[in-house]
C-alpha positions as CSV (number, residue, x, y, z in Angstrom):
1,X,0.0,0.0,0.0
2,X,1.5,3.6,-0.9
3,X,3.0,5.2,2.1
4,X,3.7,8.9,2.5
5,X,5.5,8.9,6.0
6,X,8.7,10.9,5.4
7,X,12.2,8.9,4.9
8,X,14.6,9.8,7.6
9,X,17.8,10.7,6.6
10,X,20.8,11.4,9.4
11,X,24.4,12.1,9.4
12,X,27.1,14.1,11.9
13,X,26.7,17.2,10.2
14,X,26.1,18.8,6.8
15,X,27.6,15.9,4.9
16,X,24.7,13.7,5.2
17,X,23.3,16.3,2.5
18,X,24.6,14.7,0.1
19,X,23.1,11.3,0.1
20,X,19.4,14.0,0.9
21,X,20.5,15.3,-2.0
22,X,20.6,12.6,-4.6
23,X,17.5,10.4,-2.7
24,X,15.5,14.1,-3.8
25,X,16.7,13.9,-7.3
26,X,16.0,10.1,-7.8
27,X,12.7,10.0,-5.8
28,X,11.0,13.3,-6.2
29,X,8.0,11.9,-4.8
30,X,9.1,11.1,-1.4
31,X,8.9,13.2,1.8
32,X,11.8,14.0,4.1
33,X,13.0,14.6,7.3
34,X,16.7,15.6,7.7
35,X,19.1,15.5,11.2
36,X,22.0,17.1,11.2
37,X,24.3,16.4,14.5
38,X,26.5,19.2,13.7
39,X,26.7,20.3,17.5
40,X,28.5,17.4,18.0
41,X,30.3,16.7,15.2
42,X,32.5,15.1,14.2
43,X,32.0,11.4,15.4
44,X,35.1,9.7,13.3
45,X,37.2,10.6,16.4
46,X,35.0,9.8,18.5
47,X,35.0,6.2,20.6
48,X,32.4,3.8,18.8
49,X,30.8,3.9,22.2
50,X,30.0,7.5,22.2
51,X,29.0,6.7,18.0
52,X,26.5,4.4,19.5
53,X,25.2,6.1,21.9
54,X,24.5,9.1,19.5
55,X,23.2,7.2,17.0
56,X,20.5,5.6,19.3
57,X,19.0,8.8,20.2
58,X,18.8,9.7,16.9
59,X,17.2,6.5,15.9
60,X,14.8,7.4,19.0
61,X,14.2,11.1,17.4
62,X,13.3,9.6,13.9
63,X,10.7,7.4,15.4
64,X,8.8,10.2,16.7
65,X,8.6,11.7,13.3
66,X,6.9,9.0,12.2
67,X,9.4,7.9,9.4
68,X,9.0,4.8,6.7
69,X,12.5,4.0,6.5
70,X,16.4,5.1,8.1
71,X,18.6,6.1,5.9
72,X,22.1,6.5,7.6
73,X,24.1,8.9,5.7
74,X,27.2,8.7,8.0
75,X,29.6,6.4,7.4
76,X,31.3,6.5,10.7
77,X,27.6,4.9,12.0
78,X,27.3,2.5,9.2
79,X,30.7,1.6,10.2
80,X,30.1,0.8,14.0
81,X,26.5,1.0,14.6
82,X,24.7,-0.1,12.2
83,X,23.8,-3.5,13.4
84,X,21.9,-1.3,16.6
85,X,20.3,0.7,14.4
86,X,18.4,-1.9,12.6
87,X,17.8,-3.4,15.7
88,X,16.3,-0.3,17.3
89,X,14.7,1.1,14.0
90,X,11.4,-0.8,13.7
91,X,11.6,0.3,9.9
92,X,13.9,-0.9,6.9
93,X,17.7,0.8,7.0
94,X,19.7,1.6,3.9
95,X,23.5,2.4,5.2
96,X,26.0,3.9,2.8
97,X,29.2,1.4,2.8
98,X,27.6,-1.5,1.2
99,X,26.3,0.4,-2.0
100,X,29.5,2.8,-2.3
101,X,31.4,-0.1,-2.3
102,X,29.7,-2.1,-4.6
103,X,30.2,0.7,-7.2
104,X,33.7,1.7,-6.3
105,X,34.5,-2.5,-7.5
106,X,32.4,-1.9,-10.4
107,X,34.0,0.9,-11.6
108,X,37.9,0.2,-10.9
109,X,39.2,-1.0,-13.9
110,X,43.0,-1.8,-12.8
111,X,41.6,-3.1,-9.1
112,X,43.4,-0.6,-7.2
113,X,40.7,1.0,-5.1
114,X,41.6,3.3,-2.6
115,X,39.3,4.5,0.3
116,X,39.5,7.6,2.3
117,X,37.4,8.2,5.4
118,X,37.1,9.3,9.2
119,X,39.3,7.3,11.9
120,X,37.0,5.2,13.0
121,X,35.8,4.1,9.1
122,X,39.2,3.7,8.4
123,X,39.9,1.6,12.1
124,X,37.6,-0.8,11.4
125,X,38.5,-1.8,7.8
126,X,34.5,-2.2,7.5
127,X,35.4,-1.2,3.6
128,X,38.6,-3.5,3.4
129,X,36.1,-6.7,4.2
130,X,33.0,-5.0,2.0
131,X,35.7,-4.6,-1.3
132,X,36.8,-8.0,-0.5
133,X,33.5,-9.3,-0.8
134,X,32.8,-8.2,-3.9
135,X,36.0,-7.8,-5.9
136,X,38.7,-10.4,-7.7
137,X,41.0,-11.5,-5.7
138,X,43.8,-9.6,-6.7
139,X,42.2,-6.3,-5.7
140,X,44.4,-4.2,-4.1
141,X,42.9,-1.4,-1.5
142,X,44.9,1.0,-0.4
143,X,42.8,3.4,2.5
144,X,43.7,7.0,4.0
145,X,42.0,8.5,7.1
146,X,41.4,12.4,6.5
147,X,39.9,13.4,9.8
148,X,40.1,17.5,8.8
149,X,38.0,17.2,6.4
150,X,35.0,17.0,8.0
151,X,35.8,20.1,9.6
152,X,36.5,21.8,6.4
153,X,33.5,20.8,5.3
154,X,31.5,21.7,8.0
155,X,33.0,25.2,7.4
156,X,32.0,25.5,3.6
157,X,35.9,25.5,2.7
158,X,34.9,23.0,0.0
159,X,37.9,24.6,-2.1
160,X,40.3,26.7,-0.9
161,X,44.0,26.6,-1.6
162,X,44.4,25.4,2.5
163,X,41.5,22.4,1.5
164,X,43.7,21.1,-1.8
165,X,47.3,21.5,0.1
166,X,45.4,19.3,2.9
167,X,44.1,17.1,0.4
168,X,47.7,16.6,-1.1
169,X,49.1,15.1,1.9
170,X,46.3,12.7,2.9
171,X,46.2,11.5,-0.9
172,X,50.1,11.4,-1.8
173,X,50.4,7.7,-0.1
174,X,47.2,6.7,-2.1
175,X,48.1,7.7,-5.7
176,X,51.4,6.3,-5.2
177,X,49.1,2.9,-4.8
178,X,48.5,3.8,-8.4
179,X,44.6,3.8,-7.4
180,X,42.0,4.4,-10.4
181,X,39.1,4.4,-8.0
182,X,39.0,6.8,-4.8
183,X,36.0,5.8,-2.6
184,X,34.5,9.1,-0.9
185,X,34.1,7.2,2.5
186,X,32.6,9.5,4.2
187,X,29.3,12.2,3.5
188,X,31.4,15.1,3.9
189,X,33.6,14.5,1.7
190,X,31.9,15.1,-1.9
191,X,31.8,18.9,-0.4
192,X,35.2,18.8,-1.1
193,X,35.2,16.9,-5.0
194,X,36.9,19.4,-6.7
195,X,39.7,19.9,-4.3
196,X,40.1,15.9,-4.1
197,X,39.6,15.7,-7.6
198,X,42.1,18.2,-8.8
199,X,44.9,16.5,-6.2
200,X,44.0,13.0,-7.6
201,X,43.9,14.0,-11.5
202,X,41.9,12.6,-14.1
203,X,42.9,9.5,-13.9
204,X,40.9,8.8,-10.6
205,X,37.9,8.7,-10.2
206,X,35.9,9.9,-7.1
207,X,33.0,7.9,-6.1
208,X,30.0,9.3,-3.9
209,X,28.2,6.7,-2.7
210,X,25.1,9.1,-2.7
211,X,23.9,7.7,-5.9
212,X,24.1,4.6,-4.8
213,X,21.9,4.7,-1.5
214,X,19.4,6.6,-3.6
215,X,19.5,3.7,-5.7
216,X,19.0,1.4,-2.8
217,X,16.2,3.1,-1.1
218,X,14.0,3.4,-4.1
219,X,14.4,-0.4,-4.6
220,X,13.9,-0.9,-0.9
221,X,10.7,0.8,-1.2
222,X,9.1,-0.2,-4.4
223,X,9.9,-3.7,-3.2
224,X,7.8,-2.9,0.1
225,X,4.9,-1.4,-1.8
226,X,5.8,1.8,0.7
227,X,6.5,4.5,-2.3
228,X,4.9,7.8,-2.1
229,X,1.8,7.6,-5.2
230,X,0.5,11.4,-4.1
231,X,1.1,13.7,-6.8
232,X,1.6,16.7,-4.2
233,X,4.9,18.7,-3.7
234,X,7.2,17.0,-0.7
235,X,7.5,18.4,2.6
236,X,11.5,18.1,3.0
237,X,12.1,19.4,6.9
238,X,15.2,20.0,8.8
239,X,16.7,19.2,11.9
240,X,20.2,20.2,13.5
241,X,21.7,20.4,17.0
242,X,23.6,23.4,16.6
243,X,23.0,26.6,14.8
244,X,20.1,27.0,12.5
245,X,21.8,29.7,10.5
246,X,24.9,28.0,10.0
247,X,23.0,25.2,8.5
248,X,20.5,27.1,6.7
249,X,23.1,28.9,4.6
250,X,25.5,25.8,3.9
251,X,22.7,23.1,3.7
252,X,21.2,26.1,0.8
253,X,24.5,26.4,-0.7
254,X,24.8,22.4,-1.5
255,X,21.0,21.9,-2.3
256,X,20.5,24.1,-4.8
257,X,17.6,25.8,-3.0
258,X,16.5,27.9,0.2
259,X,16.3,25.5,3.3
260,X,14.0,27.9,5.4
261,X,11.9,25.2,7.5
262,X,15.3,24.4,9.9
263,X,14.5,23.4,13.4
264,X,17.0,23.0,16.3
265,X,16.4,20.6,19.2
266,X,18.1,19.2,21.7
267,X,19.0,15.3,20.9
268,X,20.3,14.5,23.9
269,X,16.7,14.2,25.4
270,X,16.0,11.7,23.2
């Protein structure tokens, strides 16, 4: 039966945007509901404890929206909590390592993927094992941990001469790998494609997993019989724990659009 309870889309921060972004574009349809943690970001230094916990009120704060499906557009959470989430969530949940992966393999044509993500992604070789899964045997994946970019991101230096001089010593090890394939392992970090991209060169290409969960969650859905058949215009609303201005003008920068209908609570009641 058609469903139009929003999806529920969450991430650290602003990255998350970027998986919102492309679910809009692929299922026009669908309602939203957006949480930003950017008061506390970022989680990829953060213990996977402290992930968890965040994640579960989160989780809780989605539930009293009412939403149809979890999408977790963090990669840090997909990484180490993801296995609570589902468990907690009551509702199917599309993560964003499985499906980034799965194109990162089938784009690489020389099998030299390489992978660049928070600490914690990067600790717990949750890519390294997805890859493997997936790809030849002789695939080689080399991985990078760039913790300052979320903070770059978070501060709309998508590309500035300090973001690509940054990027240049997190990539050098990783294009000396002779990688074809860089894996975007983290939501933040397609804020920062053209910085990454010009470091890497056109021989490498970037892949944002954000087509990819879009992808998954429209499959998810239509397999469900839970797809949105009202012909209205979406309600797409907003949630951060920090400040609404600060989102408002960053998240309106990446969308395309004016993000007016921003709403700050506190999450840690939840």
């Amino acid at each position: 039966m058609p469903d139009n309870r929003p999806i529920g889309v969450f991430d650290s921060g602003l990255g998350g945007l970027t998986v919102l972004k492309a679910v809009m574009e692929q299922l026009p349809s669908e309602n939203t509901v957006y949480f930003g943690d950017s008061g506390r970001t970022p989680y990829g230094s953060k213990s996977p404890e402290t992930v968890a916990k965040y994640a579960g009120q989160i989780v809780r704060f989605l539930q009293s929206q009412d939403v149809k499906m979890i999408v977790i557009a963090c990669n840090t959470v997909s990484a180490c909590a993801s296995d609570l989430v589902r468990e907690m969530a009551g509702v199917p949940v599309v993560e964003v390592i499985s499906p980034g992966s799965a194109t990162a393999v089938a784009q690489s044509q020389n099998r030299r993927i390489g992978v660049i993500g928070t600490k914690n992604t990067v600790a717990s070789e949750v890519y390294i094992r997805a890859i493997q899964s997936l790809a030849a045997p002789d695939t080689r994946i080399c991985q990078q941990a760039c913790p300052m970019f979320v903070s770059l991101a978070e501060e709309g230096w998508w590309n500035t001469p300090i973001t690509r001089a940054i990027a240049g010593e997190y990539l050098k090890d990783l294009l000396a790998c002779d990688i074809d394939t860089l894996l975007l392992g983290c939501t933040h970090y397609p804020l920062l494609s053209e910085a990454i991209g010009a470091v890497a060169g056109p021989g490498v290409q970037l892949i944002n997993a954000g087509h990819s969960v879009a992808r998954e969650v429209y499959q998810t859905l239509d397999r469900n019989g839970q797809l949105n058949a009202k012909a209205q215009l979406p309600s797409h609303t907003f949630y951060t724990s920090d400040s609404i201005t600060q989102f408002s003008q960053m998240g309106s920068a990446f969308l395309d659009h004016q993000i007016d209908n921003v709403s700050r609570i506190d999450i840690e009641q939840y």
